[in-house]
C-alpha positions, 0 to 999 in steps of 0.5 A: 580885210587886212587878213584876207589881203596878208592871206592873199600875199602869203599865197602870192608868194608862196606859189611864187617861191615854189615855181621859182624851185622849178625846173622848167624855165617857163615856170621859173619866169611864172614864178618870179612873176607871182612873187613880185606880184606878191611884193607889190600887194604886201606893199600896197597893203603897208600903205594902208588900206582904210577909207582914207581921203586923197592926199589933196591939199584942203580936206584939213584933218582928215585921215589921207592915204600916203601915196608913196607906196603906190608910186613904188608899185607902179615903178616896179610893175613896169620894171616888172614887166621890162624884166618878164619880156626879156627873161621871155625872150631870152627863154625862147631864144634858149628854147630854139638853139637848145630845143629843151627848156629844162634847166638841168639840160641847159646848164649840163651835168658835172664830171662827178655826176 
């Protein structure tokens, strides 16, 4: 189970860390987007992914799940998505006013080129 979630993660990541390499501004906002996803299931794995009980007062010795890693998952997926909503709508407004969404082509090429 833990190796086909750490399998998962490092394909997340890797995907991620390639689009992000891209030079299209679409797949750079993809990319960014595997890659978090990626970090939020490397930490949901950290905090255990056993059959563990819900940390509930009263269930005396038994084995509880530490719910820090999930509260941290749920801030940084909507933080996530603030952050995708405006890199969207920044890409789009670039898109209308450059009409290319090529990085190269928005950043310009330098004298010595």
């Amino acid at each position: 189970m833990h190796f086909a979630v750490l399998t998962v993660v490092a394909v997340f990541i890797t995907c991620g860390v390639y689009l992000l390499l891209d030079r299209t501004l679409l797949r750079v906002i993809i990319g960014l987007g595997l890659l978090s996803n990626g970090v939020n299931l490397a930490l949901l794995a950290s905090g255990g992914l056993g059959a563990g009980a819900a940390p509930i007062l009263g269930h005396g010795s038994a084995a509880i799940v530490d719910p820090l890693p999930q509260a941290l998952i749920l801030t940084a997926i909507v933080i996530g998505f603030g952050v995708t909503a405006l890199m969207l709508t920044l890409a789009f407004a670039s898109y209308q006013s450059q009409l290319s969404d090529d990085l190269e082509d928005l950043h310009g090429r330098l004298d010595d080129e």
